[in-house]
Structures are given as structure tokens and as C-alpha cells.
C-alpha positions, 0 to 999 in steps of 0.5 A, a space after each residue: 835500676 843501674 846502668 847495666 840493666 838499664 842498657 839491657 832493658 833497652 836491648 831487650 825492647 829494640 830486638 823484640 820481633 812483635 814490637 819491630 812489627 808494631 813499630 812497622 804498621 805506625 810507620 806505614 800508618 801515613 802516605 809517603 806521598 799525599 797528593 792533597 798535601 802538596 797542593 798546599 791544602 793543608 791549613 786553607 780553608 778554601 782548598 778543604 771546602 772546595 773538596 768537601 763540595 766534591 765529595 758531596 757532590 756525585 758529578 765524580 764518584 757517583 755514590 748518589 749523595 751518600 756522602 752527605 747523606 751519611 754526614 747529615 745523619 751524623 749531625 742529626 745524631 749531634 743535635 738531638 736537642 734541635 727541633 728541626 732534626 725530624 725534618 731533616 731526618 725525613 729528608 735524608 730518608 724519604 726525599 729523591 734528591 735527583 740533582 742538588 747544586 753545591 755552590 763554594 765560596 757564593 756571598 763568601 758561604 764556605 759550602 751552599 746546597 741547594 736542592 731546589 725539587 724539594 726545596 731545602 737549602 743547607 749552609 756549611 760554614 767550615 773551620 779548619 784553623 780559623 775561628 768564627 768571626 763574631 764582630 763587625 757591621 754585619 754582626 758577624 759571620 753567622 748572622 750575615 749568613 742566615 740573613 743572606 739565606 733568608 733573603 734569597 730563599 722564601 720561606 716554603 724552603 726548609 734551611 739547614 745551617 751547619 757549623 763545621 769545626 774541629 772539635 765541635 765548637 758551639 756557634 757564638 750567643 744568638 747563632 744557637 740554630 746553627 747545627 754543630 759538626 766537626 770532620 771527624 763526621 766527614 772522616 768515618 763517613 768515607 771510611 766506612 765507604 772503603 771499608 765496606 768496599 763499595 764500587 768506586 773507582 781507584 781515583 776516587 780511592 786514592 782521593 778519599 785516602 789522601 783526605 784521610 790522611 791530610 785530616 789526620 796529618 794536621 790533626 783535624 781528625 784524631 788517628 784513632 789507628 794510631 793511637 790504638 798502636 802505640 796504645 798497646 805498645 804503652 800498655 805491654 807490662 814487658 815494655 814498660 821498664 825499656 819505655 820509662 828508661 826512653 822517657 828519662 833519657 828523651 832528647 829535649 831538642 828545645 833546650 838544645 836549640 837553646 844551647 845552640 844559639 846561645 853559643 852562636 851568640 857567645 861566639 858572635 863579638 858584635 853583640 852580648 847575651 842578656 838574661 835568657 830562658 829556654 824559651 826567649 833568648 835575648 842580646 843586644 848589640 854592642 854599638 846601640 849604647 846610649 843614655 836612652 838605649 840603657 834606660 830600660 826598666 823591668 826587663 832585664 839586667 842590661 837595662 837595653 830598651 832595645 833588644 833582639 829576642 829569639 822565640 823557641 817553642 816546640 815548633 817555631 824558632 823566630 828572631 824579633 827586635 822588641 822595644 820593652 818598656 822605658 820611661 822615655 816613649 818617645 826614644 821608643 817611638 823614633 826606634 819603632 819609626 826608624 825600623 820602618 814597621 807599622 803598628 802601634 807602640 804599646 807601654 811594655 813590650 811592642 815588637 818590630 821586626 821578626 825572622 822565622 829560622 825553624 818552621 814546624 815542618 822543619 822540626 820532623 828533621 834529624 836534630 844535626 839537620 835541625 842545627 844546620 838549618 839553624 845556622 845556615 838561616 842566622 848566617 844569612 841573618 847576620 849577613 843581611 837584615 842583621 846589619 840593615 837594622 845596626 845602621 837604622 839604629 846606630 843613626 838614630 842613637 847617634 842623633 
């Protein structure tokens, strides 16, 4: 395709009306503004448990526990392989559940129902990011539950233990009567809730949608709607040439992140690039010269043990100064005590300081915005911590 039908093609596809109507309803798919968001809920997994309890519980929103109901049904339709889901689907069905306590955080449970008319008891122990702890005295988290659960309840009570992931991961070997579950569970239930219009207060609604939305915004829950939209857009046979033209001229914004900072390195007479890639970007500074600085070995060119090294991934770019491997560890472990960090030297590469200069919430910015955030954090590096580190070391080579 030449370059003339390329640019007509692409014309064709940005003035198409039913596509500007497609792109529209992907744009509108999110909330401008979420509330839950700003609160800083997004990646605690406090914050997520002490709304789950909320939407549970019926003190609020009064949908008589059928949030939970609909949830546990969904976890019993996941464990069909457990003997204990005809009790629970019994429960759910034929029990009068007339005031269930809903404890967060209790002995560090993340979730703790409480039903003590018809004596049942259900864990929650929710993951949003973390992974289950499995080490310790205790014997891990799971364990540690179960036995706090047996103890404070007899065994007239019929227990419940959920564990709450992202992508339905499998409790350790040992747990296996912990029940598997995830929030897309949690997601679907509420959903069906406002789809089917059940009388709930327009609070309520604004709190449901924003959960919605915070789920997919972190991508807890997959946006099955979205996908949907941009699925019949990649679909459309009239599309496809325009789509495959946008494919080959996509911007790389990591390679020119790369091409930035290399050039910010180059125009910098205090220090000197070394052997680089789009992902890790080093230099060195030009007064750490010394026998013992220049006695590296399997790392790059320069032979500098003690390097700065840049990090650029699709959502991070960070600084770090890395001790790499030498014959001489004990120049390694002055540089490590100099710099006043913490942490043990390993054999090859031991990091000891770190700057973060692009987070991921930055990378939803204009590429210029990105360059100027960029900038303005390693102009204040270089003015700051830059010269703090030169000193330390430059004493230490100096020695």
C-alpha cells in the first residue's frame, strides 16, 4: 500500500460517523470523576474489604442481604466439587437471616460474617494485589484463620471460608477447604442489581457505579463492555486496512523515553553514557574514577562497578545507583555503607538508591507532558540527591 492509500485510508476511517459514535461510547465507558478513587481505594486492600462489609451488609442500602446472597450463590456455582455447598445452598434459601454482624479487620480477618440465629460463620480473606501469605509461625495466613475460627466458634456453627482473588487463584496446599472466589462475582451481582432496576436510593446507585467502575479502572474485574466496543471496531472488514496502517505507525513512548534521557545524559558533562538498551539506561560520573571503581566485571564496557541505571518500563521510569559484581567485595561494601542504605550486598548486582520520575498514572498523559515531567524530576535530581550521592562517593574513592 503506498503512502497515498495509506493516508486515504486513515481519512476514511477518522470521518466515518459510526465509528465517532463507537469511539464515544468507549470514552463515556468510565466516570470522569470517581469518588472511591480519590479516596485512595484503589490498590488497599483495606479500604475494598471495609466496602465489601458495606455492600453485605443491609444498615444502608436495604436490599435485605442479597448482595451476599447472590455472591455465595456465585461461589457455590465455583465449588461444585465441595461437600459442604448443599449446606450452604440451604442457607442461602431457606434460612431467615434477620441481623448478621460483619466484622473488618477482627484478628486481622479481612471479612468475618456472623450469623449467630442460625449459626453460621463465613471468612473472607480478600486479595486485590497481594498475594496469600504462606510462611511464618502460624503457618500462614489460612491456617491462622481457620484455627482462630475453630476456637472462638464451637462446632454446632457451620463455617464458611472464602478466598477472595482476582483471577480465582487456588489457596496454598493444605487450605484446599477454603472456597475459591473472585470480584468479578462481586461485579455481576451489583450489576444485575441496576440493571433490573430495584429500588435503591440514588446514593446507593452512585456508590454501586463507582465500585464498578474502581474494579475495572485497576483491572480487578475485566470491562466485558468495553471490550465488546472495541471488539466490533477490530472486527469491522471496513476498518481493518485504516487499524493495520495505526498498528505500524504506533508511537513507542518507551523507546522514546529512551531517546529522551539518553540525550538528557549526553548533554550532561558530569557524567558519561555506558552500555544501554530501551529498558535499562546507564552512566556513570566522571570524578568516581578509581582502581577499584574501574574493576567491574560482566557488565558493561566501562568496567565502573558503580553505575546509575535508569528502568524504563511500559509503566515506570526510575533511577537507581547499582553496585554490579567485582572481584573486590569489600569496595562494594564501603560504596553500600557509604550511601547510608540498608540491605545486603549480594555477589552481582545489589541496588542502593532509587528515584521514581514517571508513575503509572503519569503514563495516561500527552507524550510532551510525559517529557516535561521527565525533565522537571531529573533537573531536580541533579540538583539534589545527584550531588548528595557524588560527595559520599567521591570521599569514599578519594580514601
Amino acid at each position: 500500500m503506498s503512502e497515498e492509500e495509506k493516508l486515504k485510508q486513515i481519512k476514511t476511517f477518522i470521518f466515518d460517523d459510526n465509528l465517532q459514535n463507537q469511539l464515544s461510547e468507549i470514552n463515556n465507558n468510565l466516570m470522569d470523576f470517581n469518588i472511591l478513587e480519590i479516596t485512595g481505594m484503589g490498590h488497599q486492600e483495606t479500604k475494598h474489604s471495609n466496602i465489601l462489609g458495606w455492600l453485605f451488609d443491609d444498615s444502608e442500602h436495604n436490599l435485605e442481604y442479597k448482595i451476599l446472597d447472590e455472591f455465595l450463590k456465585k461461589v457455590i456455582n465455583k465449588n461444585t466439587n465441595n461437600n459442604k455447598m448443599v449446606e450452604l445452598k440451604e442457607y442461602i434459601y431457606l434460612s431467615h437471616k434477620q441481623d448478621l454482624e460483619i466484622y473488618r479487620e477482627k484478628d486481622n480477618i479481612d471479612l468475618l460474617i456472623v450469623d449467630e440465629q442460625n449459626e453460621v460463620v463465613i471468612t473472607i480473606e480478600n486479595k486485590v494485589f497481594a498475594s496469600e501469605r504462606k510462611d511464618g509461625k502460624d503457618g500462614g495466613q489460612l491456617p491462622k484463620y481457620k484455627d482462630i475460627i475453630n476456637n472462638k466458634y464451637n462446632n454446632d456453627y457451620k463455617k464458611y471460608f472464602i478466598f477472595l482473588t482476582i483471577d480465582l487463584d487456588k489457596p496454598s496446599q493444605g487450605n484446599e477447604n477454603w472456597l475459591i472466589a473472585n470480584h468479578q462475582m462481586i461485579t455481576d451481582t451489583i450489576e444485575d442489581i441496576i440493571k433490573n432496576k430495584q429500588d435503591i436510593s440514588i446514593k446507593t446507585q452512585i456508590i454501586f457505579e463507582s465500585y464498578i467502575d474502581l474494579l475495572k479502572r485497576k483491572k480487578i474485574v475485566e470491562d466485558t463492555k468495553l471490550k465488546e466496543l472495541c471488539g466490533k471496531i477490530w472486527n469491522n472488514n471496513k476498518y481493518k486496512e485504516a487499524l493495520e496502517v495505526l498498528m505500524e505507525y504506533k508511537p513507542d513512548l518507551q523507546a522514546k523515553i529512551f531517546e529522551f534521557v539518553k540525550e538528557y545524559i549526553n548533554n550532561n558533562e558530569k557524567i558519561t553514557l555506558t552500555d544501554s538498551t530501551k529498558s535499562y539506561i546507564r552512566f556513570y560520573i566522571n570524578t568516581w574514577d578509581s582502581e577499584e571503581q574501574n574493576n567491574g566485571i560482566n557488565w558493561t564496557s566501562s568496567k565502573k562497578v558503580v553505575l546509575y541505571e535508569f528502568r524504563n518500563t511500559k509503566n515506570k521510569l526510575s533511577l537507581h545507583i547499582v553496585i554490579g559484581p567485582s572481584n573486590n567485595n569489600d569496595f562494594r561494601k564501603r560504596v553500600l555503607v557509604k550511601l547510608k542504605q540498608k540491605g545486603k550486598l549480594t555477589d552481582s548486582y545489589t541496588t542502593s538508591f532509587s528515584y521514581t520520575i514517571l508513575k503509572e498514572k503519569d503514563f495516561q498523559m500527552e507524550y510532551s507532558q510525559v517529557l516535561g515531567v521527565i525533565n522537571e524530576k531529573l533537573n531536580e535530581f541533579f540538583k539534589n540527591d545527584f550531588n548528595k550521592n557524588n560527595d559520599l562517593v567521591k570521599d569514599l574513592l578519594e580514601i
